[in-house]
C-alpha positions as CSV (number, residue, x, y, z in Angstrom):
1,X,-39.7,90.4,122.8
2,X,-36.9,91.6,120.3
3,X,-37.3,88.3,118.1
4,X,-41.3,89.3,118.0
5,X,-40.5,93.2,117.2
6,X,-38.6,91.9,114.0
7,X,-40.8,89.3,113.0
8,X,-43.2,91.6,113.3
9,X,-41.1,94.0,111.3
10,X,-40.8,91.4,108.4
11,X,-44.3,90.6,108.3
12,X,-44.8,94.0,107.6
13,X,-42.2,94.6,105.0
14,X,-43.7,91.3,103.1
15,X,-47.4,93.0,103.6
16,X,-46.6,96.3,101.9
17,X,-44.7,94.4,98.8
18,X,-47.9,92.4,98.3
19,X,-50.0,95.9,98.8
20,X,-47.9,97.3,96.1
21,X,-48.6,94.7,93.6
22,X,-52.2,94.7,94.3
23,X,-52.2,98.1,93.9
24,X,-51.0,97.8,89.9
25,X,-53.1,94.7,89.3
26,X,-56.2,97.4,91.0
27,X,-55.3,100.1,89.0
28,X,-54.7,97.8,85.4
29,X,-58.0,96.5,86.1
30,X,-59.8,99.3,86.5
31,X,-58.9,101.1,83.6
32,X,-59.7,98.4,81.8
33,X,-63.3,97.8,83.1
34,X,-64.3,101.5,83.1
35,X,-63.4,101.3,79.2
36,X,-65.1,98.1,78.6
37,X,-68.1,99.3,80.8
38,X,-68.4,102.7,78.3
39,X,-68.4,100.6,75.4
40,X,-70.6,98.0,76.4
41,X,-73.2,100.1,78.4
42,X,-72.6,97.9,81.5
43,X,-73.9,99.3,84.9
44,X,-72.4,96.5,86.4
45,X,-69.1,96.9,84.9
46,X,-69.1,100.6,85.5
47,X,-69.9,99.6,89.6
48,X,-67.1,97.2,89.3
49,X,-64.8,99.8,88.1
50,X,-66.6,102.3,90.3
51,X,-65.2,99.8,93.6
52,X,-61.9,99.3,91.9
53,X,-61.8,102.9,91.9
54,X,-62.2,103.1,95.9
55,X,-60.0,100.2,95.7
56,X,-57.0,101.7,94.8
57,X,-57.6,104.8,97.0
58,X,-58.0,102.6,99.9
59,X,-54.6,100.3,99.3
60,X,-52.6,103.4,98.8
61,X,-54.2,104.5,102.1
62,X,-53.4,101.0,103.9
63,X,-50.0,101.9,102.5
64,X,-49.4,105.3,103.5
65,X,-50.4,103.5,107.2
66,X,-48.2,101.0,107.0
67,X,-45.4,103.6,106.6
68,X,-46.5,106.3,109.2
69,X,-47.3,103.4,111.5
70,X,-44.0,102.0,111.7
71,X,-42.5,105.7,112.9
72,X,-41.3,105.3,116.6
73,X,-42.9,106.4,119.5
74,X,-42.3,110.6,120.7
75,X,-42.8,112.2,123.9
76,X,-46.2,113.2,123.0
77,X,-47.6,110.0,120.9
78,X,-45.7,107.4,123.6
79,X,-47.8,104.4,121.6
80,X,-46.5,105.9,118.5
81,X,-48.3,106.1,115.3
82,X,-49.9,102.5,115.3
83,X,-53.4,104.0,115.1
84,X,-53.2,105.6,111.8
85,X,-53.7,101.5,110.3
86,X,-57.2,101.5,112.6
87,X,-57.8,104.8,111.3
88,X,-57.2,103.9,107.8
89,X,-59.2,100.7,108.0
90,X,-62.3,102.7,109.2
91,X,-62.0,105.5,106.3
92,X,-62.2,102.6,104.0
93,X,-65.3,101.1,105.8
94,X,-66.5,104.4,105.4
95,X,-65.8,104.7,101.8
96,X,-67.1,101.4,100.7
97,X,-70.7,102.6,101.9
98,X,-70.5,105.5,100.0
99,X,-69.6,103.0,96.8
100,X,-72.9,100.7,97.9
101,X,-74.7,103.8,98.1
102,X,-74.1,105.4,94.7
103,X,-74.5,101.8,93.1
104,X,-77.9,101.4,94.2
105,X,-79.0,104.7,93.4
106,X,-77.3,104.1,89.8
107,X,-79.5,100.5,89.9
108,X,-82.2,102.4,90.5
109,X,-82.2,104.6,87.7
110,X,-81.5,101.6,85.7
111,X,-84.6,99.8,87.0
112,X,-86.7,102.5,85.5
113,X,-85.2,102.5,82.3
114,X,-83.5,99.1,81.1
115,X,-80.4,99.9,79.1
116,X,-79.0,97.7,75.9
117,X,-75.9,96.0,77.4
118,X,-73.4,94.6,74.7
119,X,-73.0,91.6,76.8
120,X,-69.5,90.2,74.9
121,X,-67.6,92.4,75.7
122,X,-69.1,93.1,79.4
123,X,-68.0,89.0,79.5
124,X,-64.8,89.2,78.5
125,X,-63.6,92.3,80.4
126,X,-65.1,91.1,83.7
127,X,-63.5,87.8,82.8
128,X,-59.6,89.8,83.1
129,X,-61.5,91.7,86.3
130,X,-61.7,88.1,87.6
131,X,-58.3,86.7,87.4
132,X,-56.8,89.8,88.4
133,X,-58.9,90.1,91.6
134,X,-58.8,86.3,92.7
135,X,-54.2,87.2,92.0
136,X,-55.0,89.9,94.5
137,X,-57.0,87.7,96.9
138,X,-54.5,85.5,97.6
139,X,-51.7,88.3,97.6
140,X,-53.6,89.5,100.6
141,X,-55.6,86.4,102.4
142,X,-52.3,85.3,104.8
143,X,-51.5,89.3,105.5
144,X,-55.8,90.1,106.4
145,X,-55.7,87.7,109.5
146,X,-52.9,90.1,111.4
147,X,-53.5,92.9,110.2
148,X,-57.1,95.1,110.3
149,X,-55.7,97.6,108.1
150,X,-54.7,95.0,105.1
151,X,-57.8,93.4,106.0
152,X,-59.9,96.5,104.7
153,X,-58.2,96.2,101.7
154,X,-58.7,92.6,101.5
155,X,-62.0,93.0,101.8
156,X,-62.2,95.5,99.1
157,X,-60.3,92.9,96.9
158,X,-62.4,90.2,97.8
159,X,-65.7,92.4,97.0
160,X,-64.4,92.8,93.6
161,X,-63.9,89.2,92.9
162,X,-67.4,88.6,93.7
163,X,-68.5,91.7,92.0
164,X,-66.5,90.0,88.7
165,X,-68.3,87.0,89.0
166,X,-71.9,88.8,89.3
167,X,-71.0,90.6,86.3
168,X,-69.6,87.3,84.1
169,X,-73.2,85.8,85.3
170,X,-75.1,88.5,84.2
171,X,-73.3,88.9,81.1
172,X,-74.3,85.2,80.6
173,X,-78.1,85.9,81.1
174,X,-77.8,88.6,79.1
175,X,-76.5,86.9,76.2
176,X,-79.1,84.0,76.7
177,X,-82.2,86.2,77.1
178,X,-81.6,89.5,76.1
179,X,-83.0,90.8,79.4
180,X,-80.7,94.3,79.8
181,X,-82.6,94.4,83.3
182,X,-80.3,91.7,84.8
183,X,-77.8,94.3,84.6
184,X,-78.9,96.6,87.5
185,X,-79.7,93.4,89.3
186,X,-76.8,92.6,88.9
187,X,-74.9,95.4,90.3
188,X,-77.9,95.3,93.0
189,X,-76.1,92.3,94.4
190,X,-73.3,93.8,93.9
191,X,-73.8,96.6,96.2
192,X,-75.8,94.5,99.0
193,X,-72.1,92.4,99.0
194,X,-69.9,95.8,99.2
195,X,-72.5,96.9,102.2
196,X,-72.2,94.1,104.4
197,X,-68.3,93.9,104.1
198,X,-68.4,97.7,104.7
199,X,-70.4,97.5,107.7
200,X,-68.4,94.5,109.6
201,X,-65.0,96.9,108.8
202,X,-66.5,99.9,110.6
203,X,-67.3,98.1,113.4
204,X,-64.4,96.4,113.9
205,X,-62.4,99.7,113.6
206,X,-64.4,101.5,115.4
207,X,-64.5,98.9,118.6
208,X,-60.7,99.3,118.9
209,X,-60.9,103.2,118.4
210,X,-63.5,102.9,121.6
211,X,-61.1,100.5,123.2
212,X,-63.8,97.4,123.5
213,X,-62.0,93.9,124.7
214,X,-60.7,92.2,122.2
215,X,-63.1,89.7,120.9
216,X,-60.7,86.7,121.4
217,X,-59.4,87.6,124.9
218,X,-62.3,86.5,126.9
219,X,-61.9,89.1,130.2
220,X,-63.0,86.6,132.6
221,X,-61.1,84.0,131.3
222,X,-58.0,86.7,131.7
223,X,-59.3,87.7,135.5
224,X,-59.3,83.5,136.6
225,X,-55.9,82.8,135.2
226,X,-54.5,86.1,137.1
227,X,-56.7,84.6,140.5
228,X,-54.5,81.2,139.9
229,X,-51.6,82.9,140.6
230,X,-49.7,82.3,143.6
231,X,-50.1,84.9,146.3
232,X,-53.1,86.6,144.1
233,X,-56.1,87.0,146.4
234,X,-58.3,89.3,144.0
235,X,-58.5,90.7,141.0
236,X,-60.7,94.1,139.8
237,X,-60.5,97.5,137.7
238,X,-59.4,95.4,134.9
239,X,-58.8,96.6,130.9
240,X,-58.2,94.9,127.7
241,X,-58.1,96.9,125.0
242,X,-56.2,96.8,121.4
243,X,-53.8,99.4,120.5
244,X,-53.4,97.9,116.9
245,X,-53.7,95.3,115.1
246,X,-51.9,91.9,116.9
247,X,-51.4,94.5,119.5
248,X,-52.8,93.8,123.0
249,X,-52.5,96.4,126.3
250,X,-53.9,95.6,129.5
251,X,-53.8,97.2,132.8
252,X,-55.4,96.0,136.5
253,X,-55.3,95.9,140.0
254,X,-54.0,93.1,142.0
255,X,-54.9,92.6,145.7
256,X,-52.2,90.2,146.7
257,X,-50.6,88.2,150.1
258,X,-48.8,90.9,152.5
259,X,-45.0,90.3,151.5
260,X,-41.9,91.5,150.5
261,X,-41.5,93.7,147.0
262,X,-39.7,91.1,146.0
263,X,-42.3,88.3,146.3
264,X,-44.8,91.1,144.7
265,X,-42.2,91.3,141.6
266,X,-42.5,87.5,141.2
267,X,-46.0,88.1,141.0
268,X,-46.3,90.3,138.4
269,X,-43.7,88.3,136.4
270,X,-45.5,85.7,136.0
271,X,-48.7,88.1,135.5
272,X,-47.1,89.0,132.5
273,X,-45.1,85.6,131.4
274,X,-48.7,84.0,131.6
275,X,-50.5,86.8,129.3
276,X,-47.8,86.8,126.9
277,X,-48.0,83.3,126.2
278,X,-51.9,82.6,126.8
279,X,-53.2,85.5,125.3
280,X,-50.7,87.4,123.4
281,X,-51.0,90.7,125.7
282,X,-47.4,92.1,125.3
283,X,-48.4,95.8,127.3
284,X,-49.3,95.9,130.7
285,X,-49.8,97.5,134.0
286,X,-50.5,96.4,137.2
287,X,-51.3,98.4,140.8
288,X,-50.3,95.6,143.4
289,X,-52.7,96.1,146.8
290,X,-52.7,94.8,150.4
291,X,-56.7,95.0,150.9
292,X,-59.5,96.1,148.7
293,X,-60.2,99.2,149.7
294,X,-63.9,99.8,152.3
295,X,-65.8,102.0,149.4
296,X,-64.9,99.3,147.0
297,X,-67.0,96.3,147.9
298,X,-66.5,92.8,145.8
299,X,-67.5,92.7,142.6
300,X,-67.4,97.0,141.8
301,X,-64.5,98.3,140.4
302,X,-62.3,100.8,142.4
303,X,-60.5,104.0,140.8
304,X,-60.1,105.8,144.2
305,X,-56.3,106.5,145.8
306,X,-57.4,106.7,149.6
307,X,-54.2,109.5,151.2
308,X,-55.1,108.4,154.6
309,X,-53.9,104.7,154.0
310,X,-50.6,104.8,151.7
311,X,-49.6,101.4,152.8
312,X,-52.3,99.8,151.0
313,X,-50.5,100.3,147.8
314,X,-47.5,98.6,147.4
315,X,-46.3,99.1,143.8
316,X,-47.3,100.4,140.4
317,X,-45.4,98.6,137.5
């Protein structure tokens, strides 16, 4: 378990360095493309600056969670401040629908009056926009899979990058054809991708801030393993939730043989050895029980501490 806590220490370490560098690559970028999208009339540009803009806010905010996260547990906050990254990742699932929204309202006024669009320069400043986002990509990728917090900010990267190619593309049509209309297209596109990355991020966040199962950690799979367990007769009342990201909490009850505490110990030992290693559930808690009890019939789940029969319950680890 200590070997996990600092790997898990150094993984984080590693993730805010790359943050950091994203962060200047972000900001470089966007100062560049709000420029170039002034000069050049570019809606698309100006959008892609626009989401650069939320970009930087949001990896300053995935690094501002990083740190508070990593503060230890108090007497009041006993699973200490690791929901500030869930919390961070949903403020920026929030933010990026606000940037979708104000794109497509900008499109919009742009659809009923076609600008002039210098198209060289839009090409050749979304063309930086593009190396610099694809640097940030794969600064991010490895960290996005552990992490939901980086992996808002991923996805704000990785919006960008394909918000730098729709821009190089129209710039390209634009050029050909002279057709300024491509540009709120464009930027149309643009928004539609920024939405739908937007919308998965919220969810996500917001199933962990409810406490859904973890998508991954099928609970019956979780309830027949526990069953396989020597001396385990039933299992009910059982939870899966995530407390943050890679971190997996669990609690149930465990009708089990009549035996000694120690025999029940064993039990839960390998309860947990099993979890760890099957499912990667590191925080549990299990209420051990001789006999389900009579108002809980199979298959409901039982929350009810009967006073008239103590013995039924033998332990609460």
């Amino acid at each position: 378990m200590i070997e996990h806590s600092h790997e898990a220490e150094h993984q984080n370490a590693a993730g805010k360095n790359r943050l950091k560098i994203t962060l200047a690559i972000v900001v470089i970028i966007m100062v560049a493309e709000i420029i170039g999208g002034i000069l050049s009339n570019s809606l698309a540009l100006l959008s892609d600056a626009g989401h650069m803009l939320v970009d930087a806010l949001a990896l300053g905010l995935s690094l501002f969670a990083l740190t508070i996260a990593a503060k230890p547990a108090t007497e009041s906050k006993t699973y200490g401040y690791h929901r500030v990254e869930i919390m961070a990742a949903l403020a920026n699932g929030v933010t990026l629908v606000v940037v979708a929204a104000y794109i497509f309202y900008e499109a919009y006024q742009r659809f009923l009056e076609p600008p002039e669009v210098k198209a060289p320069l839009m090409l050749l400043i979304a063309t930086i926009g593009l190396v610099a986002n694809l640097a940030g990509v794969l600064l991010l990728r490895k960290d996005s899979h552990r992490n939901l917090n980086i992996k808002g900010a991923f996805w704000h990267i990785l919006g960008d990058t394909v918000s730098s190619v729709g821009v190089i593309i129209g710039g390209i049509i634009i050029s050909v054809t002279g057709l300024g209309i491509v540009d709120p297209i464009i930027a149309v596109i643009i928004g539609f991708i920024v939405l739908w990355g937007a919308v998965r991020l919220v969810k996500e966040s917001g199933d962990i801030l409810l406490e859904a199962a973890p998508k991954h950690i099928p609970v019956d799979e979780v309830t027949k393993m526990l069953k396989g367990i020597p001396g385990v007769k039933e299992v009910h009342d059982i939870h899966i939730w995530t407390i943050t990201s890679g971190i997996y909490a669990m609690s149930a009850h465990l009708i089990i043989e009549d035996q000694s505490v120690s025999g029940s110990a064993e039990i839960v030992d390998k309860a947990n050895r099993k979890l760890s290693q099957q499912f990667n559930i590191a925080h549990t808690t299990f209420q051990l029980e001789c006999e389900r009890c009579e108002s809980c019939p199979p298959g409901t789940v039982c929350n009810i501490t009967r006073p008239e029969e103590p013995t039924r319950r033998l332990q609460q680890i």
